[in-house]
KOLGU-4560 file (N, C-alpha, C; in nm, 3 decimals, padded with zeros to 5 digits):
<recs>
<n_xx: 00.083 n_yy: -00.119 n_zz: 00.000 ca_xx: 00.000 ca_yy: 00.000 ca_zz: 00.000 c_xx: 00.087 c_yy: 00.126 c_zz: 00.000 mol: A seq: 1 type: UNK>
<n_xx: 00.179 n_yy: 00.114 n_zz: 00.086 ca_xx: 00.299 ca_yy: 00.253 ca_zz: 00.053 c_xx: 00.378 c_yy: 00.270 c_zz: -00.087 mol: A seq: 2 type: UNK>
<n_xx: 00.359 n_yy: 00.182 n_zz: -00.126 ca_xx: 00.438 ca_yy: 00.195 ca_zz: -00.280 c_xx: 00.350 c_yy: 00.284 c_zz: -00.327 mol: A seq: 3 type: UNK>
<n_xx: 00.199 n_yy: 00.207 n_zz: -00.334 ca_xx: 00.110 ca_yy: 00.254 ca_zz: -00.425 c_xx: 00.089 c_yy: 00.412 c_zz: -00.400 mol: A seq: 4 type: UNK>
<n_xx: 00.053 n_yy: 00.442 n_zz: -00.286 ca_xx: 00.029 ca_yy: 00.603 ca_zz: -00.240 c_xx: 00.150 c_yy: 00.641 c_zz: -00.277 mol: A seq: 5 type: UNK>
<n_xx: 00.280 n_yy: 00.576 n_zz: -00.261 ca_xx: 00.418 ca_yy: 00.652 ca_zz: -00.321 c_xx: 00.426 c_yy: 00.709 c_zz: -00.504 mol: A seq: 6 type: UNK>
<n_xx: 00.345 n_yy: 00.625 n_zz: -00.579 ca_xx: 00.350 ca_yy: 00.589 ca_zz: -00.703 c_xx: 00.232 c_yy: 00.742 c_zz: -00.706 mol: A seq: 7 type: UNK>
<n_xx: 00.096 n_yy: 00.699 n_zz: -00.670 ca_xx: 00.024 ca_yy: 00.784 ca_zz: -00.705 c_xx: 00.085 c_yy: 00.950 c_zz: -00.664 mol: A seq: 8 type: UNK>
<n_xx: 00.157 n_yy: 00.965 n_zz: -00.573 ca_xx: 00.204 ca_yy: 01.064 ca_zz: -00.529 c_xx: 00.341 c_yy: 01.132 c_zz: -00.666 mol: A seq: 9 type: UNK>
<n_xx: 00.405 n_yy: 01.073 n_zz: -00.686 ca_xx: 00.492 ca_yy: 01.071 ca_zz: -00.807 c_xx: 00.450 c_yy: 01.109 c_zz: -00.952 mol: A seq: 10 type: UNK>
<n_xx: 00.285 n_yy: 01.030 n_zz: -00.976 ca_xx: 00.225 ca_yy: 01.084 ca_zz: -01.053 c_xx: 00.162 c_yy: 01.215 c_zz: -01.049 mol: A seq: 11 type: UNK>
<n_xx: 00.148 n_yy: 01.235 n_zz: -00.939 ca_xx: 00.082 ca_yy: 01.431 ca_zz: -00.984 c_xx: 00.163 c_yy: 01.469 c_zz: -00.922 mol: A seq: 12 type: UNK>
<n_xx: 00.292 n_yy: 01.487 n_zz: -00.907 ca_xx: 00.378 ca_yy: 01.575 ca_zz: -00.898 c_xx: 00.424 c_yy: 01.566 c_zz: -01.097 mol: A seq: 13 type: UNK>
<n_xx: 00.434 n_yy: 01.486 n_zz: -01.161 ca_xx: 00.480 ca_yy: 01.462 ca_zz: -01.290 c_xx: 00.404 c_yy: 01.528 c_zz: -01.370 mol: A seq: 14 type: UNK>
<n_xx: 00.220 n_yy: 01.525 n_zz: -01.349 ca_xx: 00.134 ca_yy: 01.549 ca_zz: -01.414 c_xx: 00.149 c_yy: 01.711 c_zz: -01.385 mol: A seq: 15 type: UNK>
<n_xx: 00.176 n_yy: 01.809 n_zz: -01.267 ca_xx: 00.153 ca_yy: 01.876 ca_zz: -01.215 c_xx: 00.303 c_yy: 02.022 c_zz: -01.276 mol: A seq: 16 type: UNK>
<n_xx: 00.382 n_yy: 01.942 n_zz: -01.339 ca_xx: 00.504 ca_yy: 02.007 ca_zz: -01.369 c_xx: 00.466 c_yy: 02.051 c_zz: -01.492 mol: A seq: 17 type: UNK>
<n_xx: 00.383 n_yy: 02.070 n_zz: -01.605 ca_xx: 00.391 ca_yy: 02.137 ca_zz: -01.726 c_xx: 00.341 c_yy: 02.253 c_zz: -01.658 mol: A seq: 18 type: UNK>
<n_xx: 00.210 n_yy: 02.265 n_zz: -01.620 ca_xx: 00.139 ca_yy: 02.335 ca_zz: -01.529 c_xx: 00.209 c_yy: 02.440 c_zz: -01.486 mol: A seq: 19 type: UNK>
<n_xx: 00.325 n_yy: 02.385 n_zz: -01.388 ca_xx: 00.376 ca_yy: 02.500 ca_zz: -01.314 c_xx: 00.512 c_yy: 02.549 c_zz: -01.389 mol: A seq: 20 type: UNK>
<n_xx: 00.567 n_yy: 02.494 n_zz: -01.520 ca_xx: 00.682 ca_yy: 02.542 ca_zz: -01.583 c_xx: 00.650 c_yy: 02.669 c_zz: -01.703 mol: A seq: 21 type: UNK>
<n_xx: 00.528 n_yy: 02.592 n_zz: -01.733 ca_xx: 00.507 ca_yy: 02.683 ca_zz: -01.862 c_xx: 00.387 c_yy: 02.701 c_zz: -01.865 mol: A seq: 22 type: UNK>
<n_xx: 00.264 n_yy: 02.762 n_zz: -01.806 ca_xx: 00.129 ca_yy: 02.772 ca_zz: -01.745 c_xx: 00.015 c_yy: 02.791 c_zz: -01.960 mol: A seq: 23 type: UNK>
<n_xx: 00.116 n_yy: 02.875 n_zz: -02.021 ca_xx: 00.086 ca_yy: 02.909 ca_zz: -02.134 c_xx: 00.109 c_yy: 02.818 c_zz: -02.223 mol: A seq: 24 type: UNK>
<n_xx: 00.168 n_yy: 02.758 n_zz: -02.236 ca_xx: 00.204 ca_yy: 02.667 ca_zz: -02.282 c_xx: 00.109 c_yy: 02.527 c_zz: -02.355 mol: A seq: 25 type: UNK>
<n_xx: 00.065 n_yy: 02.480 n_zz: -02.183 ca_xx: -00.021 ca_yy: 02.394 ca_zz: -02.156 c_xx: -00.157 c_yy: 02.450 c_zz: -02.194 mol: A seq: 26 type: UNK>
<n_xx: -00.229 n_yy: 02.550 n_zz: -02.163 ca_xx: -00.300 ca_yy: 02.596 ca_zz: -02.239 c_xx: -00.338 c_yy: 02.607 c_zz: -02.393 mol: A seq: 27 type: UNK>
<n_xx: -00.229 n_yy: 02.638 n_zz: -02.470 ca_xx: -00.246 ca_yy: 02.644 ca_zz: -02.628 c_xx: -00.239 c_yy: 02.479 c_zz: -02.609 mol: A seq: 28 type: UNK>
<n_xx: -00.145 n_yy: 02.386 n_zz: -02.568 ca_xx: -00.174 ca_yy: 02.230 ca_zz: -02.622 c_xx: -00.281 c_yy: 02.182 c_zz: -02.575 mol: A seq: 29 type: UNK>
<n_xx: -00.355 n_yy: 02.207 n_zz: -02.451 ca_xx: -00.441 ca_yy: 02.187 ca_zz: -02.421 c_xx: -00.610 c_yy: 02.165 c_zz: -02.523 mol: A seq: 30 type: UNK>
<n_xx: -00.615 n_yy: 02.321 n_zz: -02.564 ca_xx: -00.669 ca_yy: 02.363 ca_zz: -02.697 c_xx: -00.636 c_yy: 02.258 c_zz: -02.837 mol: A seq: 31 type: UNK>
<n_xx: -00.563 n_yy: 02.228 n_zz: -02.854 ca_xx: -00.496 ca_yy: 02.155 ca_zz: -02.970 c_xx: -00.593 c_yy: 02.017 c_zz: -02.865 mol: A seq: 32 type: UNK>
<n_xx: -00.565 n_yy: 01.961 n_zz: -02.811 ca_xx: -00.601 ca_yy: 01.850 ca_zz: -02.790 c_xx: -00.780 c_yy: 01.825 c_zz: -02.792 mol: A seq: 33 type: UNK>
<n_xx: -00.812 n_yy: 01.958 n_zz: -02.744 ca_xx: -00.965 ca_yy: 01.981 ca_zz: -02.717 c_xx: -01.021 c_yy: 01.968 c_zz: -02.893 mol: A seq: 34 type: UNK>
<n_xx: -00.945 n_yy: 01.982 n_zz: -02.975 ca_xx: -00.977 ca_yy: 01.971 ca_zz: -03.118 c_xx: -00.997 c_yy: 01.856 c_zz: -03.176 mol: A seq: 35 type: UNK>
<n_xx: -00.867 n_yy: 01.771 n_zz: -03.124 ca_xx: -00.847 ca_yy: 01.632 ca_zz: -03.208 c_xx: -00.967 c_yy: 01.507 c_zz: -03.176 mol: A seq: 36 type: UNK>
<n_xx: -00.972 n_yy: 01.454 n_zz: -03.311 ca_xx: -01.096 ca_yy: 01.407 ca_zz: -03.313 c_xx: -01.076 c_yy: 01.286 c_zz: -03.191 mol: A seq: 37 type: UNK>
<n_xx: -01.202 n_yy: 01.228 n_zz: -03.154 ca_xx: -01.199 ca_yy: 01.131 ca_zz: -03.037 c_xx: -01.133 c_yy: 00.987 c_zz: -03.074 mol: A seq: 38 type: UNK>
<n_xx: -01.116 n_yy: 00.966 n_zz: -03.191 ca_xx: -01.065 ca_yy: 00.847 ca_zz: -03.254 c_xx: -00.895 c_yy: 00.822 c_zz: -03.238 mol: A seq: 39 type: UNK>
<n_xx: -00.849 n_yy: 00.975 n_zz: -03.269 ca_xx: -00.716 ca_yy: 00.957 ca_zz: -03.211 c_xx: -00.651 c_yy: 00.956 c_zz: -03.112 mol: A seq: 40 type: UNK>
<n_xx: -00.746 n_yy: 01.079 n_zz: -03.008 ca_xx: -00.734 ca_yy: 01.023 ca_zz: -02.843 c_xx: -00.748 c_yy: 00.904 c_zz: -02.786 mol: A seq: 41 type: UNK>
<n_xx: -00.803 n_yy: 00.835 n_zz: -02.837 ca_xx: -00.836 ca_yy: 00.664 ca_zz: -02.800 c_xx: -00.701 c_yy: 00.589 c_zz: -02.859 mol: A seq: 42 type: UNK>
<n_xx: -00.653 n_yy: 00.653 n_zz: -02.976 ca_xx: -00.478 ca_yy: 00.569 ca_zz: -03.000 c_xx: -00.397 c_yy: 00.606 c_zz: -02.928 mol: A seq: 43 type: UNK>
<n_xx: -00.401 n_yy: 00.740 n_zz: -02.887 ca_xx: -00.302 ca_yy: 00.773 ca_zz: -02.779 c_xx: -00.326 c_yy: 00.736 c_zz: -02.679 mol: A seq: 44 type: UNK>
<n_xx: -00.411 n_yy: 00.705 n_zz: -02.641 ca_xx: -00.427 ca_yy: 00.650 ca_zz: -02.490 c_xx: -00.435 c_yy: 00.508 c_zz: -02.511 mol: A seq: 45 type: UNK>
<n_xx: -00.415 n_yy: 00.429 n_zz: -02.590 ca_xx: -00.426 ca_yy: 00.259 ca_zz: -02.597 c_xx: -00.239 c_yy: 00.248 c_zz: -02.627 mol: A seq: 46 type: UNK>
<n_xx: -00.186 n_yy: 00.346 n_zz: -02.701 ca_xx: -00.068 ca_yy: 00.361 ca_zz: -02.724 c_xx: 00.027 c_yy: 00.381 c_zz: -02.563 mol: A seq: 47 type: UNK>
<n_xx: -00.067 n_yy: 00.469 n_zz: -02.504 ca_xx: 00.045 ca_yy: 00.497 ca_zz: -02.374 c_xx: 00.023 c_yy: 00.392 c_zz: -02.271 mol: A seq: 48 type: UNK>
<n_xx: -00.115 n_yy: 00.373 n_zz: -02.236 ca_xx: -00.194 ca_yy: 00.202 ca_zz: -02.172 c_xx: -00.019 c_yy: 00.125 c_zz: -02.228 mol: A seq: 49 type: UNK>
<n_xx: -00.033 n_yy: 00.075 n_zz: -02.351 ca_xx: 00.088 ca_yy: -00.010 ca_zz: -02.382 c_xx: 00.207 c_yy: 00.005 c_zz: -02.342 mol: A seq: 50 type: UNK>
<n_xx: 00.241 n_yy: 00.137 n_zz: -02.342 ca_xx: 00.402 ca_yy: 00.170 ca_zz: -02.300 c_xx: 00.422 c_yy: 00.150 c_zz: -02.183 mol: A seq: 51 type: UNK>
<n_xx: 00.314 n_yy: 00.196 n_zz: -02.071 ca_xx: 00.282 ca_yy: 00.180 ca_zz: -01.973 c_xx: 00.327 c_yy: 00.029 c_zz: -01.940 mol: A seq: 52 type: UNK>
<n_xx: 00.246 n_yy: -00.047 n_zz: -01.973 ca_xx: 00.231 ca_yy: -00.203 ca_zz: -01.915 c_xx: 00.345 c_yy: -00.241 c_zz: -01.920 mol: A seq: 53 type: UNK>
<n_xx: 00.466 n_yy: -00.215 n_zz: -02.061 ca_xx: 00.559 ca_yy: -00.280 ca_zz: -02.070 c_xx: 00.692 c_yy: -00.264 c_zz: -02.012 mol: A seq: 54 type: UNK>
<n_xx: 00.652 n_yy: -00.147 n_zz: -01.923 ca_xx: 00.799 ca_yy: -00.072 ca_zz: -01.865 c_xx: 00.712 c_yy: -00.158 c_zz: -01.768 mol: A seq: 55 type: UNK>
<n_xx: 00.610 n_yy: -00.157 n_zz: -01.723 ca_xx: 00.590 ca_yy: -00.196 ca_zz: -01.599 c_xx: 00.652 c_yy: -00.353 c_zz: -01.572 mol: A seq: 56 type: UNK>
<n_xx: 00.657 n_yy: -00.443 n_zz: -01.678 ca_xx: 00.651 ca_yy: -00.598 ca_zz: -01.696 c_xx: 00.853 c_yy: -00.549 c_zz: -01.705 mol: A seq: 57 type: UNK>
<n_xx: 00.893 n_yy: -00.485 n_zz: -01.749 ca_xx: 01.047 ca_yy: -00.499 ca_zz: -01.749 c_xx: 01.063 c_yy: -00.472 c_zz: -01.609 mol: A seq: 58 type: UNK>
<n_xx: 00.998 n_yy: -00.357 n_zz: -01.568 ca_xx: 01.095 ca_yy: -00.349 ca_zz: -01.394 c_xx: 01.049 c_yy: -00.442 c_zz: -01.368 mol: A seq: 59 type: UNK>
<n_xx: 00.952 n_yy: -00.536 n_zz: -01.368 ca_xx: 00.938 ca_yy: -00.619 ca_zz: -01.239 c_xx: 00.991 c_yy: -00.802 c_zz: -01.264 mol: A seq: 60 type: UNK>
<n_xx: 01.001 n_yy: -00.824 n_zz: -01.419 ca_xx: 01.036 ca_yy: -00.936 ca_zz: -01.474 c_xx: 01.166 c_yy: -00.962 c_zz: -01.560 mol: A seq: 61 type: UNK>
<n_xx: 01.238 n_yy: -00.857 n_zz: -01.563 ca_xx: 01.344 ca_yy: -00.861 ca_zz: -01.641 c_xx: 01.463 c_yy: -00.801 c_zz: -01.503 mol: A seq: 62 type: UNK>
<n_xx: 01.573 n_yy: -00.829 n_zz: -01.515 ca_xx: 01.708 ca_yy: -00.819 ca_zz: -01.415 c_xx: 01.749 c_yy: -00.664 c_zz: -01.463 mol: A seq: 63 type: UNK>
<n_xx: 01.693 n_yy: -00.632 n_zz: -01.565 ca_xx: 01.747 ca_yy: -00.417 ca_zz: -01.615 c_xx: 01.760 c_yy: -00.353 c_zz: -01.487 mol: A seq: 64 type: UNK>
<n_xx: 01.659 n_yy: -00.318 n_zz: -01.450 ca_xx: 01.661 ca_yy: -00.234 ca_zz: -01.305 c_xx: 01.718 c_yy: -00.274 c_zz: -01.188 mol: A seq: 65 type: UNK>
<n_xx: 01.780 n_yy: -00.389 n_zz: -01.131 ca_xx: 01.794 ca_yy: -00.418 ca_zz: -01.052 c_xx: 01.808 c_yy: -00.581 c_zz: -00.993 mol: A seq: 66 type: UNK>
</recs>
């Protein structure tokens, strides 16, 4: 359970850094994203889902990290 609250904690500090580097920034991409049709948000997010899983399956099943 401390990992996990550690993990989720890690994540919005990560999520939370465009935000506070470049406030304008995130805004205009923001906009850009509010445009793109829903078909390609669903590849990007089945695309990152994937990247996701597989870093996850190397740290924990492969000797790389540790």
């Amino acid at each position: 359970m401390k990992t996990l609250i550690t993990l989720i904690g890690l994540v919005l500090i990560f999520e939370g850094l465009p935000y506070v580097a470049s406030p304008e920034a995130m805004q205009r991409w923001l906009k850009q994203l509010s445009e793109m049709k829903p078909d390609n948000l669903r590849i990007m997010g089945i695309f990152a889902m994937a990247a996701g899983f597989f870093l996850c399956y190397l740290a924990r099943r492969s000797g790389l990290f540790g």
